[in-house]
C-alpha atoms as a printed R data frame, in Angstrom:
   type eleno elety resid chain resno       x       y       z
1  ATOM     1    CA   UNK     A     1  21.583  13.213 -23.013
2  ATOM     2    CA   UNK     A     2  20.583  16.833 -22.087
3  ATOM     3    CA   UNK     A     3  18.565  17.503 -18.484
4  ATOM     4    CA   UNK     A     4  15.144  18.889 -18.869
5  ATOM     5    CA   UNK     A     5  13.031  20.302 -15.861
6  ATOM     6    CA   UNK     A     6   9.948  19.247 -14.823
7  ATOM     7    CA   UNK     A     7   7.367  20.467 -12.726
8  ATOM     8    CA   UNK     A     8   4.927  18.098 -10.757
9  ATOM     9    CA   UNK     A     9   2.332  18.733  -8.161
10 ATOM    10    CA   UNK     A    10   2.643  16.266  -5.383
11 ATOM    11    CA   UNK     A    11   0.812  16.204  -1.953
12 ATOM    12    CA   UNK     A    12   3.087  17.907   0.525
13 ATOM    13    CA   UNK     A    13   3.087  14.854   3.665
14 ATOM    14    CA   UNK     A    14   3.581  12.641   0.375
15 ATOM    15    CA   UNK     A    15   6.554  14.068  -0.749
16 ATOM    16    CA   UNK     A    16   8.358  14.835   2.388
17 ATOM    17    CA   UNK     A    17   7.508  11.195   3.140
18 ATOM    18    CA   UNK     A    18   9.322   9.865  -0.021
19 ATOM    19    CA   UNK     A    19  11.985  12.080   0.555
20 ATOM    20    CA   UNK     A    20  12.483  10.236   4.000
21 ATOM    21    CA   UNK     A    21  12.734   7.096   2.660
22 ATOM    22    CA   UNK     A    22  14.382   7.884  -0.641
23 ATOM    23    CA   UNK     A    23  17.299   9.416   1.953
24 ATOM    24    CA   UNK     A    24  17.289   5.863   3.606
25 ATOM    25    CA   UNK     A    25  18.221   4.536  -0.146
26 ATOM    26    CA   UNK     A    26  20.682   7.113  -0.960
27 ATOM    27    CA   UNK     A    27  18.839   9.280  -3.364
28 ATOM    28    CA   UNK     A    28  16.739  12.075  -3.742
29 ATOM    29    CA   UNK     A    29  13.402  12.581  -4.730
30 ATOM    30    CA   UNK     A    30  14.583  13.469  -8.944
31 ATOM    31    CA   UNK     A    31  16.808  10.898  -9.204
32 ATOM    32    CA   UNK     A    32  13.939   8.202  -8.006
33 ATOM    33    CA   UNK     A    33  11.286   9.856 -10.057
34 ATOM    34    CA   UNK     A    34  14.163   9.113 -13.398
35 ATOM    35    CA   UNK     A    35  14.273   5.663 -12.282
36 ATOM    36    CA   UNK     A    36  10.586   5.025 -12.425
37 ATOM    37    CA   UNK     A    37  10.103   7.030 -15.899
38 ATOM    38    CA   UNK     A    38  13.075   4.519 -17.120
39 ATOM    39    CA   UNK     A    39  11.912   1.752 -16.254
40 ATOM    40    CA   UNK     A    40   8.325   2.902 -17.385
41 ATOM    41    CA   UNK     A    41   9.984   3.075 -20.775
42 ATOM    42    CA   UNK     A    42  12.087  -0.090 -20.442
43 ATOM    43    CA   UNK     A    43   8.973  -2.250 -20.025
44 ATOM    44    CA   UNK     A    44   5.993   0.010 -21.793
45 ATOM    45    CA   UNK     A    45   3.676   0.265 -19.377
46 ATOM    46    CA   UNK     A    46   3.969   0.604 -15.384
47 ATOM    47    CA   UNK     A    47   6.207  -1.041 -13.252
48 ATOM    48    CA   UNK     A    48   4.246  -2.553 -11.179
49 ATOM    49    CA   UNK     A    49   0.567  -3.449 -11.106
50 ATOM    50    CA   UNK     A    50  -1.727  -0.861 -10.351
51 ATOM    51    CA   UNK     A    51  -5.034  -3.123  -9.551
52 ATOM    52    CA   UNK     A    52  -8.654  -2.319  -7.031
53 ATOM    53    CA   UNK     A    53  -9.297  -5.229  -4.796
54 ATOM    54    CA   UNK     A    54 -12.770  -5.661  -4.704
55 ATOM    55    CA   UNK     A    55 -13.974  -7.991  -1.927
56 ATOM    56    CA   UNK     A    56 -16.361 -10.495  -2.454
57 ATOM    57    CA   UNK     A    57 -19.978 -10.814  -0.882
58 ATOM    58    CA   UNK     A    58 -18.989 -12.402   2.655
59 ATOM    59    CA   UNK     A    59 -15.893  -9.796   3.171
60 ATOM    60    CA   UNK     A    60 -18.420  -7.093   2.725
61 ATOM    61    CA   UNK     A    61 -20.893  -8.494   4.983
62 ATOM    62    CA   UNK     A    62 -18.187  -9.732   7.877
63 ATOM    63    CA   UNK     A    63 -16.564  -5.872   6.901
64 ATOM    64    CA   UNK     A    64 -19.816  -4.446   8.054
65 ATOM    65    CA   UNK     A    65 -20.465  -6.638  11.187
66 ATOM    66    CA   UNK     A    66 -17.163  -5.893  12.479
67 ATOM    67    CA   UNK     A    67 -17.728  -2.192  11.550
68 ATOM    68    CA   UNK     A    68 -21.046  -2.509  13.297
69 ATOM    69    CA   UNK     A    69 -19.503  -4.308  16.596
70 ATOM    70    CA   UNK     A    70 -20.800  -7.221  15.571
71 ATOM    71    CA   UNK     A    71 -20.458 -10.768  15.813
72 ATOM    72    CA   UNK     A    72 -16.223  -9.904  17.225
73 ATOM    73    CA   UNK     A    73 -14.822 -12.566  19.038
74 ATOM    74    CA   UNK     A    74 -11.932 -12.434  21.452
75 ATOM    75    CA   UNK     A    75  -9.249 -11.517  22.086
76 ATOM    76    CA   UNK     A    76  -7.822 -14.986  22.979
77 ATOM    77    CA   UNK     A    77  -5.698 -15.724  25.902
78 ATOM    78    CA   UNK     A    78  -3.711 -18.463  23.998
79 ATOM    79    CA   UNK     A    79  -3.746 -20.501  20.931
80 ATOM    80    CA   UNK     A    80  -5.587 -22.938  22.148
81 ATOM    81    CA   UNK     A    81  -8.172 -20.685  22.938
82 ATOM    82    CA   UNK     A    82  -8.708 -19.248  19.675
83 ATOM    83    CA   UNK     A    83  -8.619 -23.251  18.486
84 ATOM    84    CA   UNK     A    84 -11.518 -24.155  20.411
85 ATOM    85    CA   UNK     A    85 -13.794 -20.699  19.346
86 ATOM    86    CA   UNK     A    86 -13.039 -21.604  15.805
87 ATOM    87    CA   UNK     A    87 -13.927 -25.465  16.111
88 ATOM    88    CA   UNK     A    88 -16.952 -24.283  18.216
């Protein structure tokens, strides 16, 4: 099947980034970006999930105390340390 160019606009720390780690696989940064768009094809739709973790009402809150220097415990010395601040 005939090669067609393509021209993409990626962030610059992003790309050299990939390009590390697509080195580390053997392959360069076209060759990966042809394995994603075939397998997009293959299964009609993304490869993977693309999802937003939203955190519920007490992550928020505990989010915000830690944020806040709140309510932090530790750290803990040993296991059994951390044991006995839980179970206090």
């Amino acid at each position: 099947m005939p090669k067609v160019s393509t021209n993409i606009s990626i962030d610059a720390d992003t790309k050299a980034k990939a390009q590390v780690l697509l080195a580390d696989f053997g392959m360069d940064l076209s060759t990966a970006v042809n394995v994603f768009l075939k397998q997009m094809v293959y299964e009609g739709a993304f490869p993977f999930s693309i999802t937003r973790e939203i955190p519920n009402a007490t992550t928020l809150a505990a989010m915000e105390s830690a944020n806040n220097g709140e309510d932090i415990y530790g750290p803990f010395d040993s296991v059994s340390e951390l044991m006995e601040a839980l179970n206090a």
